[in-house]
HTML snippet that shows the backbone in 3Dmol.js (N, CA, C, O; Angstrom):
<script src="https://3Dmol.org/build/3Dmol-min.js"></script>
<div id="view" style="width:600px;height:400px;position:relative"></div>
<script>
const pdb = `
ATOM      1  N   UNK A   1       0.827  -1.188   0.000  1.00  0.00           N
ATOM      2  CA  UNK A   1       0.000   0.000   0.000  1.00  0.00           C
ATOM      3  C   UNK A   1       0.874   1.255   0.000  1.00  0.00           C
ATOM      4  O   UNK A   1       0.486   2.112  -0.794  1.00  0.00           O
ATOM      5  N   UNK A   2       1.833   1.522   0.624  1.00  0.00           N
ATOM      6  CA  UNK A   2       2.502   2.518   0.737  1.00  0.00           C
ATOM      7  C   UNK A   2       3.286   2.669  -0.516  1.00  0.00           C
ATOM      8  O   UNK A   2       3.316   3.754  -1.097  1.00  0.00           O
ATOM      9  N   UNK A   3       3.909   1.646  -0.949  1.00  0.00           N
ATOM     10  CA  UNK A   3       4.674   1.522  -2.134  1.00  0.00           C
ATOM     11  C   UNK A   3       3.809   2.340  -3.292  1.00  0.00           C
ATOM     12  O   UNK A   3       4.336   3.226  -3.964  1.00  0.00           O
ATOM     13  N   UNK A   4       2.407   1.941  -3.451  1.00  0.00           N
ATOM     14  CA  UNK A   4       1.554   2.760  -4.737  1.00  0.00           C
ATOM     15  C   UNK A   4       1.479   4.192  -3.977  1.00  0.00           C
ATOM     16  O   UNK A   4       1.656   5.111  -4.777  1.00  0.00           O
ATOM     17  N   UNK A   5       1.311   4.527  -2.940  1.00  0.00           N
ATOM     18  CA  UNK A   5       0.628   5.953  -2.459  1.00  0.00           C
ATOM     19  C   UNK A   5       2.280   6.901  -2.732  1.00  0.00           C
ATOM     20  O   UNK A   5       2.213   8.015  -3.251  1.00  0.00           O
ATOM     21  N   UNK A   6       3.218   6.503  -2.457  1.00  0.00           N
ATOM     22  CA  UNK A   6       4.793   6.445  -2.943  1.00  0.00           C
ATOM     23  C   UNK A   6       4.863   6.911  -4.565  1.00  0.00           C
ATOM     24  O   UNK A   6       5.297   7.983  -4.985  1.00  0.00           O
ATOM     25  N   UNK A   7       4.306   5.786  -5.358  1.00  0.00           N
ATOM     26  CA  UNK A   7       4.184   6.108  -7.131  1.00  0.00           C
ATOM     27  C   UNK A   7       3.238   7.267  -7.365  1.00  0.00           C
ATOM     28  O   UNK A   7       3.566   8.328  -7.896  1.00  0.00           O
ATOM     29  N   UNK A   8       1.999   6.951  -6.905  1.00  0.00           N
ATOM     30  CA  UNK A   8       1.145   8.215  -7.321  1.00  0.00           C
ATOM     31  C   UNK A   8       1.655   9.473  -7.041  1.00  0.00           C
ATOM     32  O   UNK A   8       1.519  10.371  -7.871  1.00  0.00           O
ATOM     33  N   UNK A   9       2.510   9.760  -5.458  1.00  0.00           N
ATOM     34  CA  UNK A   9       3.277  10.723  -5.169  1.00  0.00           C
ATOM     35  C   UNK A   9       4.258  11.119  -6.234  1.00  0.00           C
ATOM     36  O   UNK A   9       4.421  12.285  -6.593  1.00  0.00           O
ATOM     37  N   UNK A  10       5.125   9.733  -6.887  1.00  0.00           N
ATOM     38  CA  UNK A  10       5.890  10.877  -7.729  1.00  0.00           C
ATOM     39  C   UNK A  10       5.605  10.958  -9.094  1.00  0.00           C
ATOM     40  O   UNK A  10       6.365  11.608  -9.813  1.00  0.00           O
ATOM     41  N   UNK A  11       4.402  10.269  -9.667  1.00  0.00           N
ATOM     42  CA  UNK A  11       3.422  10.490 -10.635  1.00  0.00           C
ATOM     43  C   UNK A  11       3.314  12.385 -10.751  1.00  0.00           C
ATOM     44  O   UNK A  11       3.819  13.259 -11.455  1.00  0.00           O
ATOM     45  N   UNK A  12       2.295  12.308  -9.547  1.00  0.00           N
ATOM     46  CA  UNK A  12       1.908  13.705  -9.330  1.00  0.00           C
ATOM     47  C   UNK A  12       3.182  14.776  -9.495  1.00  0.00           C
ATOM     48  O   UNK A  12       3.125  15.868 -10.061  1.00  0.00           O
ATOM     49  N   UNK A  13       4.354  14.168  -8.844  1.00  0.00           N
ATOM     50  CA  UNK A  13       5.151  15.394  -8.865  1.00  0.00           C
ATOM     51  C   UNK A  13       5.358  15.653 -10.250  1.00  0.00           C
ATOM     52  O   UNK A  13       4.775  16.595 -10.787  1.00  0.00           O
ATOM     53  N   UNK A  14       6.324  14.725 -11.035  1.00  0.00           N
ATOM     54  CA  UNK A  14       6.720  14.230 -12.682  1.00  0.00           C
ATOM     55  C   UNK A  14       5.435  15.186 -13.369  1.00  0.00           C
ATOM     56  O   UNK A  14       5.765  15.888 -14.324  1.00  0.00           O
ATOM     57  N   UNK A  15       4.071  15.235 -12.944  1.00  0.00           N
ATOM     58  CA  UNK A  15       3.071  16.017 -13.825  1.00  0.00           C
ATOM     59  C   UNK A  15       3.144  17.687 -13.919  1.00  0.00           C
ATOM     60  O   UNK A  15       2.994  18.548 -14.786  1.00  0.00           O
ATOM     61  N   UNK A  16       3.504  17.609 -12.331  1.00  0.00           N
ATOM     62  CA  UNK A  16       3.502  19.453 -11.985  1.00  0.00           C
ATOM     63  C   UNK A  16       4.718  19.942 -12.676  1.00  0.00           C
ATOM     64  O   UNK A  16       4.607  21.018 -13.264  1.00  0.00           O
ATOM     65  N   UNK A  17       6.019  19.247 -12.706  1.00  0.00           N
ATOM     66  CA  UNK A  17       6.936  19.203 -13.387  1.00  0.00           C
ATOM     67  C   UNK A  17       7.010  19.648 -14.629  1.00  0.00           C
ATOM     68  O   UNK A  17       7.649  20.677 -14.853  1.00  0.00           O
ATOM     69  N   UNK A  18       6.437  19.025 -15.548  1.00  0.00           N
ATOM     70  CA  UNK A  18       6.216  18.604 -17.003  1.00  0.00           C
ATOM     71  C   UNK A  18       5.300  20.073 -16.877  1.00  0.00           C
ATOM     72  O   UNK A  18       5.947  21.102 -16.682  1.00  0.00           O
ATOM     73  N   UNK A  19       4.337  20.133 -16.949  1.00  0.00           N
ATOM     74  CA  UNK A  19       3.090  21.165 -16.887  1.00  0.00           C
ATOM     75  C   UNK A  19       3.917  22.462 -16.716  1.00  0.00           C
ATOM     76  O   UNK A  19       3.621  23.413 -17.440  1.00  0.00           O
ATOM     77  N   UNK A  20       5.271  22.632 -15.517  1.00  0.00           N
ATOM     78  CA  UNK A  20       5.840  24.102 -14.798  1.00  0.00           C
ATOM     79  C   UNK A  20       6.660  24.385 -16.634  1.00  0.00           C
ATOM     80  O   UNK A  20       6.611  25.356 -17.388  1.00  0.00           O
ATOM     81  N   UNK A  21       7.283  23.137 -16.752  1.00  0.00           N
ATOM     82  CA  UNK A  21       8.233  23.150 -18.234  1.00  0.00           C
ATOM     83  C   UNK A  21       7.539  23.337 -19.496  1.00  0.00           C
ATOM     84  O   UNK A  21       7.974  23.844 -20.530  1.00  0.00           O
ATOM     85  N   UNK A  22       6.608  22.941 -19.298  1.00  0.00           N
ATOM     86  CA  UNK A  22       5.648  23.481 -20.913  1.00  0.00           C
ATOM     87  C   UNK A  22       4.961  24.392 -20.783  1.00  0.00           C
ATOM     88  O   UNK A  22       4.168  24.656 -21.688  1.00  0.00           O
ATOM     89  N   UNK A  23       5.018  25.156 -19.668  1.00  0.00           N
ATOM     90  CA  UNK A  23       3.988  26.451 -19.166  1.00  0.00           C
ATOM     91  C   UNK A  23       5.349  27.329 -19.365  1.00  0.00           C
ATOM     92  O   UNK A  23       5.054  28.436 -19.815  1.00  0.00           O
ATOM     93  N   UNK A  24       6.765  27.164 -19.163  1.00  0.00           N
ATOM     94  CA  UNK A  24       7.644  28.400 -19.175  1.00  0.00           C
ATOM     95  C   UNK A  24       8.119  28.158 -20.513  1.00  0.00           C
ATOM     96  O   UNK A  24       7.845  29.108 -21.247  1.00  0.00           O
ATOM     97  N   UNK A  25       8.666  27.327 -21.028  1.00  0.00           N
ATOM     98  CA  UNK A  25       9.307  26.667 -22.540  1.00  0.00           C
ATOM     99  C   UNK A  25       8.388  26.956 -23.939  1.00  0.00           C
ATOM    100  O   UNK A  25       8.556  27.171 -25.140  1.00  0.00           O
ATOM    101  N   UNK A  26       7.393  26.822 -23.031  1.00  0.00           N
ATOM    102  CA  UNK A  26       6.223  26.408 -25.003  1.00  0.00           C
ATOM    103  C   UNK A  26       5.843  27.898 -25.476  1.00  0.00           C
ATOM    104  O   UNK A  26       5.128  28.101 -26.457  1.00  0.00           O
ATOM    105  N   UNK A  27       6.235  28.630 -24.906  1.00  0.00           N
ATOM    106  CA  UNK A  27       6.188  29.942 -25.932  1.00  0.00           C
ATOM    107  C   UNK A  27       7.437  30.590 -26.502  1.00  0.00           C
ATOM    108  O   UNK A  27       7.519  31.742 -26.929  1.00  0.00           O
ATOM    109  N   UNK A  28       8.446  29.629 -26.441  1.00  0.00           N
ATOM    110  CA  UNK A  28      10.117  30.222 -26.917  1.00  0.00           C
ATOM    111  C   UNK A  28       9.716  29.503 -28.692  1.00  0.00           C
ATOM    112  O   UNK A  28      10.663  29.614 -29.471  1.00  0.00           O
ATOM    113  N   UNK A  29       8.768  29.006 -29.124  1.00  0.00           N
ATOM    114  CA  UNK A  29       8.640  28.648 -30.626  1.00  0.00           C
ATOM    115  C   UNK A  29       7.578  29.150 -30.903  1.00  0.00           C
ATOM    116  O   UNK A  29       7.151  28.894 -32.029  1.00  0.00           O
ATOM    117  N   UNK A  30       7.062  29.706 -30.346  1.00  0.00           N
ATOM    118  CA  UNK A  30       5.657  31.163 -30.987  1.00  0.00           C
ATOM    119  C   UNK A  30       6.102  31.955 -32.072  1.00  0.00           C
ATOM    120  O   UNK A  30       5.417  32.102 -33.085  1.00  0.00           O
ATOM    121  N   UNK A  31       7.669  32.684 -31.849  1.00  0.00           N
ATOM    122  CA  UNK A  31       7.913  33.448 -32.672  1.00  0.00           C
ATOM    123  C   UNK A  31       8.184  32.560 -34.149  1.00  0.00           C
ATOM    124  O   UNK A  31       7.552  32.764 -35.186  1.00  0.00           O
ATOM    125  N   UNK A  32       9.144  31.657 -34.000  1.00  0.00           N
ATOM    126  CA  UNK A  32       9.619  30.630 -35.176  1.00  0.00           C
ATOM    127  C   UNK A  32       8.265  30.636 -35.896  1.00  0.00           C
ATOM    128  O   UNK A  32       8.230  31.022 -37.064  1.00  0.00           O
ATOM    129  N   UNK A  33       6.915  30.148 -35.142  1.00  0.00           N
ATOM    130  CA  UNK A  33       5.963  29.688 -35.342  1.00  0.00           C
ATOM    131  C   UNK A  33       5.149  30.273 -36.316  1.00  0.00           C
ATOM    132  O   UNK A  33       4.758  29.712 -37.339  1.00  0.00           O
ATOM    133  N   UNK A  34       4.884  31.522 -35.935  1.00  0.00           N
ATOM    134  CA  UNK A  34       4.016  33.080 -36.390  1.00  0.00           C
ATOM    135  C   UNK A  34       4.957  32.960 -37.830  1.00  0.00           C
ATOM    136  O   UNK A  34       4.372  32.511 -38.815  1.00  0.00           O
ATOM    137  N   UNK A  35       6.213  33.301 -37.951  1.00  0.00           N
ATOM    138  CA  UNK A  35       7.205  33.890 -38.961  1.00  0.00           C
ATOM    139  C   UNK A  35       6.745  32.607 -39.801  1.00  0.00           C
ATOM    140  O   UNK A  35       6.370  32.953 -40.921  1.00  0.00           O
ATOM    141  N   UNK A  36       6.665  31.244 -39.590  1.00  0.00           N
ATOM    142  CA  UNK A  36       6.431  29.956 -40.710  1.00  0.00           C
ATOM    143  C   UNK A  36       5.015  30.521 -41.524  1.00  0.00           C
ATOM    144  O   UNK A  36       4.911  30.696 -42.738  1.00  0.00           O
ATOM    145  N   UNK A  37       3.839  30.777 -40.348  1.00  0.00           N
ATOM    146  CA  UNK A  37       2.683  30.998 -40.594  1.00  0.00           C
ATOM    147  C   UNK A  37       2.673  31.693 -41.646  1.00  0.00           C
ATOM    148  O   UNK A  37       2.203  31.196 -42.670  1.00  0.00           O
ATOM    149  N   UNK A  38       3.111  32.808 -41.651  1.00  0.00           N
ATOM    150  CA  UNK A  38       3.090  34.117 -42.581  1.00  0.00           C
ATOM    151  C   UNK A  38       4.116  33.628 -44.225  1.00  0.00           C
ATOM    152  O   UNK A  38       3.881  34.006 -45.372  1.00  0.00           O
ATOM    153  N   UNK A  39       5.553  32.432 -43.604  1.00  0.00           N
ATOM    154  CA  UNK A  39       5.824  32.784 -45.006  1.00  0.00           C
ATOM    155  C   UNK A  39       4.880  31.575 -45.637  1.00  0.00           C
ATOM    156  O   UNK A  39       4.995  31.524 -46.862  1.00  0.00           O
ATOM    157  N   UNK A  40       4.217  30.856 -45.231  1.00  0.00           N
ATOM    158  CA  UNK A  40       3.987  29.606 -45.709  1.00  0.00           C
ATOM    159  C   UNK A  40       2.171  30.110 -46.160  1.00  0.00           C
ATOM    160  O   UNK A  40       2.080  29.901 -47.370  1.00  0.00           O
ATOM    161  N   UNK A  41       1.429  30.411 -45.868  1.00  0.00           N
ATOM    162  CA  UNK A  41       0.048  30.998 -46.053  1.00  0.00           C
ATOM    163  C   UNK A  41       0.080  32.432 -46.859  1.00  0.00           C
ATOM    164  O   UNK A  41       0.730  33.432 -46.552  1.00  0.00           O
ATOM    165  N   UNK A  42      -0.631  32.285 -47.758  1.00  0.00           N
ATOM    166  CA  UNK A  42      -0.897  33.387 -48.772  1.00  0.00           C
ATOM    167  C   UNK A  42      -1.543  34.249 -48.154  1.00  0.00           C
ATOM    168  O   UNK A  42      -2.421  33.797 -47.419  1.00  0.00           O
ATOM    169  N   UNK A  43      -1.432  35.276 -48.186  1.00  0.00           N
ATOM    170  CA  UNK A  43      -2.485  37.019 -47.325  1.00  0.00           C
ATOM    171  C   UNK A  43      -3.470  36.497 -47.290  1.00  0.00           C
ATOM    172  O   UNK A  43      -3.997  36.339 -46.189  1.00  0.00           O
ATOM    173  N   UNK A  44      -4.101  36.029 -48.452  1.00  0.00           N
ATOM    174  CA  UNK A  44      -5.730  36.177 -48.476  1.00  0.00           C
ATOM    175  C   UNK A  44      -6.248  34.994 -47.199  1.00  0.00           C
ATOM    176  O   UNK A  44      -7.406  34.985 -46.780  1.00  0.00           O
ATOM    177  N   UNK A  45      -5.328  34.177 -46.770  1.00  0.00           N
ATOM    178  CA  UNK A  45      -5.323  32.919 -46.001  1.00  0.00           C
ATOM    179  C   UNK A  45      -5.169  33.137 -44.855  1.00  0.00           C
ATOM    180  O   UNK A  45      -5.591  32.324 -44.032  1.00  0.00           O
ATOM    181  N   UNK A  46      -4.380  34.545 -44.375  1.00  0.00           N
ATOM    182  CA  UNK A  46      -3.302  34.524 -43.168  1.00  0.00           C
ATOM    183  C   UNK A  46      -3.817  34.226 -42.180  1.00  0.00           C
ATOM    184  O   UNK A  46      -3.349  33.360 -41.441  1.00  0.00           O
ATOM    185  N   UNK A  47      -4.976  34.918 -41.916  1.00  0.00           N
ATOM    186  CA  UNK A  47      -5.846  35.028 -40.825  1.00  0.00           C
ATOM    187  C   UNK A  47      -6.628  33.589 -40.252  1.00  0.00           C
ATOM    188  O   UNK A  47      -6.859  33.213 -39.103  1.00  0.00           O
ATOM    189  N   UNK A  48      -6.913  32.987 -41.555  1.00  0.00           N
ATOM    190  CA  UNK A  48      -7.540  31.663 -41.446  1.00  0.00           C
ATOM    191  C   UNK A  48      -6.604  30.908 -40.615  1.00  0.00           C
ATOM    192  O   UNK A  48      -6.892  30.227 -39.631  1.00  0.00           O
ATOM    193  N   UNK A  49      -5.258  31.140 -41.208  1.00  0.00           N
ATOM    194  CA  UNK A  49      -4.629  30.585 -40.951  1.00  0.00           C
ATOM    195  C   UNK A  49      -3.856  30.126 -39.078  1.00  0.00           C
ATOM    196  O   UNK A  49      -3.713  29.220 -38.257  1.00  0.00           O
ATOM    197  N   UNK A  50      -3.586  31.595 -39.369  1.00  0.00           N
ATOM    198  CA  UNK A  50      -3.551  31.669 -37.432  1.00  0.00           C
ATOM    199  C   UNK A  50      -4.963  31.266 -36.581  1.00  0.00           C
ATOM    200  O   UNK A  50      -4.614  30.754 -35.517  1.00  0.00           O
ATOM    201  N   UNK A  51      -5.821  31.300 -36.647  1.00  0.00           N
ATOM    202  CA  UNK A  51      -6.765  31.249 -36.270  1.00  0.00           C
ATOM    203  C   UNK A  51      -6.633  29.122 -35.933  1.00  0.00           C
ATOM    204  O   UNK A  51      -6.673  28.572 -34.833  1.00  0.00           O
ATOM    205  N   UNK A  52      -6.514  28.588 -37.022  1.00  0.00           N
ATOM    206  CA  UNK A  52      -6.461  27.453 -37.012  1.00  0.00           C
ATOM    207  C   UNK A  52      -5.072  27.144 -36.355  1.00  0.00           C
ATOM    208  O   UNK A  52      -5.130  25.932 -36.149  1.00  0.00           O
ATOM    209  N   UNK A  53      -4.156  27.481 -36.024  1.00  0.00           N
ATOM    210  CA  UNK A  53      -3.327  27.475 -35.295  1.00  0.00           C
ATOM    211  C   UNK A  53      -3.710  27.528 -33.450  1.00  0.00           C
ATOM    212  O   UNK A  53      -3.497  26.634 -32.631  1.00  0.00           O
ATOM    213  N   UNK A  54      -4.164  28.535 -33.277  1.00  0.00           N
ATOM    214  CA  UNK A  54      -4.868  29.128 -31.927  1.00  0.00           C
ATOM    215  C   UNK A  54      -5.689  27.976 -31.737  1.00  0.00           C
ATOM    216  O   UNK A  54      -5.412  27.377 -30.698  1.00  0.00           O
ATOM    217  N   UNK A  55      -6.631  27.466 -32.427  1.00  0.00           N
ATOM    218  CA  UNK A  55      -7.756  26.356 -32.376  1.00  0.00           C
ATOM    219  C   UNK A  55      -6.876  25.041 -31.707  1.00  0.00           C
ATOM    220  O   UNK A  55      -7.000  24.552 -30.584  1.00  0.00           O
ATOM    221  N   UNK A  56      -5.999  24.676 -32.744  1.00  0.00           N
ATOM    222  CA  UNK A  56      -5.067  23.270 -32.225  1.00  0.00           C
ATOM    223  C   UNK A  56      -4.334  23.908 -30.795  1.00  0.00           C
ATOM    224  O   UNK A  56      -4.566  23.234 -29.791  1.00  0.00           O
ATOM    225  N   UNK A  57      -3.688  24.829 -30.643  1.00  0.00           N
ATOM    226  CA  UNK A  57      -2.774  24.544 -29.321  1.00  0.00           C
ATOM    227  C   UNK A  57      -4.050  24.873 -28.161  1.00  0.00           C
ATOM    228  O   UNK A  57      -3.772  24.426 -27.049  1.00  0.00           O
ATOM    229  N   UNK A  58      -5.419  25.594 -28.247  1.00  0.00           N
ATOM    230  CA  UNK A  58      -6.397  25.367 -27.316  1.00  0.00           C
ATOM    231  C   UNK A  58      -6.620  23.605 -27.059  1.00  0.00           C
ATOM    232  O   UNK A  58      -6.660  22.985 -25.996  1.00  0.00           O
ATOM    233  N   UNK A  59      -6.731  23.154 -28.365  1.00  0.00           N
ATOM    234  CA  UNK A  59      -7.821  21.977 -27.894  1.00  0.00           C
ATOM    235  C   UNK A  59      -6.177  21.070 -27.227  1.00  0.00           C
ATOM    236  O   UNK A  59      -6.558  19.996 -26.761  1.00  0.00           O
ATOM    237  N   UNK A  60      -5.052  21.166 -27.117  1.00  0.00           N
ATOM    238  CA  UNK A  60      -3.765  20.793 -27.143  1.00  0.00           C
ATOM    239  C   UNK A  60      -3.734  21.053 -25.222  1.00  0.00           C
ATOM    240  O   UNK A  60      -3.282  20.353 -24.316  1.00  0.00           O
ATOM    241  N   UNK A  61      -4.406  22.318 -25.233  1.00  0.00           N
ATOM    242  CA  UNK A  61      -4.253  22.431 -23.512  1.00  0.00           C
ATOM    243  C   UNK A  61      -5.678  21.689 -23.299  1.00  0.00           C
ATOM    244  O   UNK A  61      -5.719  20.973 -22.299  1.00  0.00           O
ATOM    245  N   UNK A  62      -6.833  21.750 -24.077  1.00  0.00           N
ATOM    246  CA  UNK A  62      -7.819  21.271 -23.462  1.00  0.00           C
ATOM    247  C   UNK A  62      -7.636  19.544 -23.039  1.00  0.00           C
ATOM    248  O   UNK A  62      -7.971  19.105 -21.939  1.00  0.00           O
ATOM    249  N   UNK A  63      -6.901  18.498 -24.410  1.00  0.00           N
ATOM    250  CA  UNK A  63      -6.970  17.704 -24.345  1.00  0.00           C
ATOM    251  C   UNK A  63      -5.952  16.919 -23.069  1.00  0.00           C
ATOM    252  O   UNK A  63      -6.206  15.917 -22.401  1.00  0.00           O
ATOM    253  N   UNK A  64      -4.816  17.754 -23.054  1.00  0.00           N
ATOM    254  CA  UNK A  64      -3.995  17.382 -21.870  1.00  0.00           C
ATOM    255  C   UNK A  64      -4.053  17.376 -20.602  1.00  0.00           C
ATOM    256  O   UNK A  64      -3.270  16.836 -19.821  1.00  0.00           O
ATOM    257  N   UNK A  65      -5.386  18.237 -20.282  1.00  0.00           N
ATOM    258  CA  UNK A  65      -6.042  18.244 -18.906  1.00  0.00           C
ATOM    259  C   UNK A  65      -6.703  17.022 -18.877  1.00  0.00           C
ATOM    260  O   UNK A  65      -6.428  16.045 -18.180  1.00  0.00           O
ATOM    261  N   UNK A  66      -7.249  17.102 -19.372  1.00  0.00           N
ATOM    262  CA  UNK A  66      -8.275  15.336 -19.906  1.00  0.00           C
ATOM    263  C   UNK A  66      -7.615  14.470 -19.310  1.00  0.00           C
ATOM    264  O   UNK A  66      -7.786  14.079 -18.155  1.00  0.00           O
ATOM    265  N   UNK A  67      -6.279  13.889 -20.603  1.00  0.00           N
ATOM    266  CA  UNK A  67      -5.106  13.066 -20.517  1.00  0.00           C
ATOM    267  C   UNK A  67      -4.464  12.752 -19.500  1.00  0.00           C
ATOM    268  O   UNK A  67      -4.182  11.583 -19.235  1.00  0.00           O
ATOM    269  N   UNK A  68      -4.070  13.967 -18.628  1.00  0.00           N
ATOM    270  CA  UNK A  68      -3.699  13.883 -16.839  1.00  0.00           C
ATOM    271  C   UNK A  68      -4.996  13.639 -16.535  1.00  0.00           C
ATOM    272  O   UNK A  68      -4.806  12.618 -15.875  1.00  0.00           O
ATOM    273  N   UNK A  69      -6.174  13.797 -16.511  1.00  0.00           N
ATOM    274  CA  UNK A  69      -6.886  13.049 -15.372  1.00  0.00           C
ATOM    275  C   UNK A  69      -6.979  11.663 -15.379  1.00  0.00           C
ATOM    276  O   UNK A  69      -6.940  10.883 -14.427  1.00  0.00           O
ATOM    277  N   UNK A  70      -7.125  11.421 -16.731  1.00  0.00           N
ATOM    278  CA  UNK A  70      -7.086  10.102 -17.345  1.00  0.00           C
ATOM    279  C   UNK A  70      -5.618   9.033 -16.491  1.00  0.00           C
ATOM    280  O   UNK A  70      -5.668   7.969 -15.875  1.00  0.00           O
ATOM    281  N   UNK A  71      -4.602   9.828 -16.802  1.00  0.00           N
ATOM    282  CA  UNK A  71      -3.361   9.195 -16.125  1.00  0.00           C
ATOM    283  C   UNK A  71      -3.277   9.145 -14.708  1.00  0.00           C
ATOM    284  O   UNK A  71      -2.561   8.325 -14.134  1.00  0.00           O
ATOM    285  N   UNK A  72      -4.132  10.171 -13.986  1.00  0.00           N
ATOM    286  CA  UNK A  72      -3.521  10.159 -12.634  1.00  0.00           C
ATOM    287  C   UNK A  72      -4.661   9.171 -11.696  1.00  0.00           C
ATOM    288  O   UNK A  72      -4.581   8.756 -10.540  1.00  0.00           O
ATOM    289  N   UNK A  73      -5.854   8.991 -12.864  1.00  0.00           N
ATOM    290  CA  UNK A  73      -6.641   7.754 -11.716  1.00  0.00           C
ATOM    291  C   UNK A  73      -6.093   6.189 -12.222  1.00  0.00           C
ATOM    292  O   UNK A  73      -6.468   5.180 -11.624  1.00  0.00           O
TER     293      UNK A  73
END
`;
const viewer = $3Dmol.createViewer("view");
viewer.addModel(pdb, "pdb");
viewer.setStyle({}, {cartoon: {color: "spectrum"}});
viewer.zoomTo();
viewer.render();
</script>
């Protein structure tokens, strides 16, 4: 018993971890990101374009909340 209450403990930590590192890290490729957007999408597109960008990294935080709950029961 102690041994699992032990794992889930450093489950939990390993998550807050991961979460502190992609909460300070994951906006150092925004800029790379934006600059691809623009050369790679035609004007008339641009907007569509970011927009569908914004859409994936939402559903990206939505789905990973999920995913940790999913993992931590």
């Amino acid at each position: 018993m102690v041994a699992a209450h032990a794992n889930c403990q450093a489950t939990e930590v390993l998550l807050a971890v991961g979460v502190v590192l992609a909460m300070s890290t994951g906006s150092f490729i925004m800029p790379s990101l934006r600059a691809m957007i623009t050369d790679i999408a035609p004007p008339s597109r641009r907007t569509e374009a970011f927009g569908m960008n914004r859409i994936a990294i939402n559903l990206g935080w939505a789905g990973g909340v999920g995913l940790g709950g999913v993992f931590l029961t």
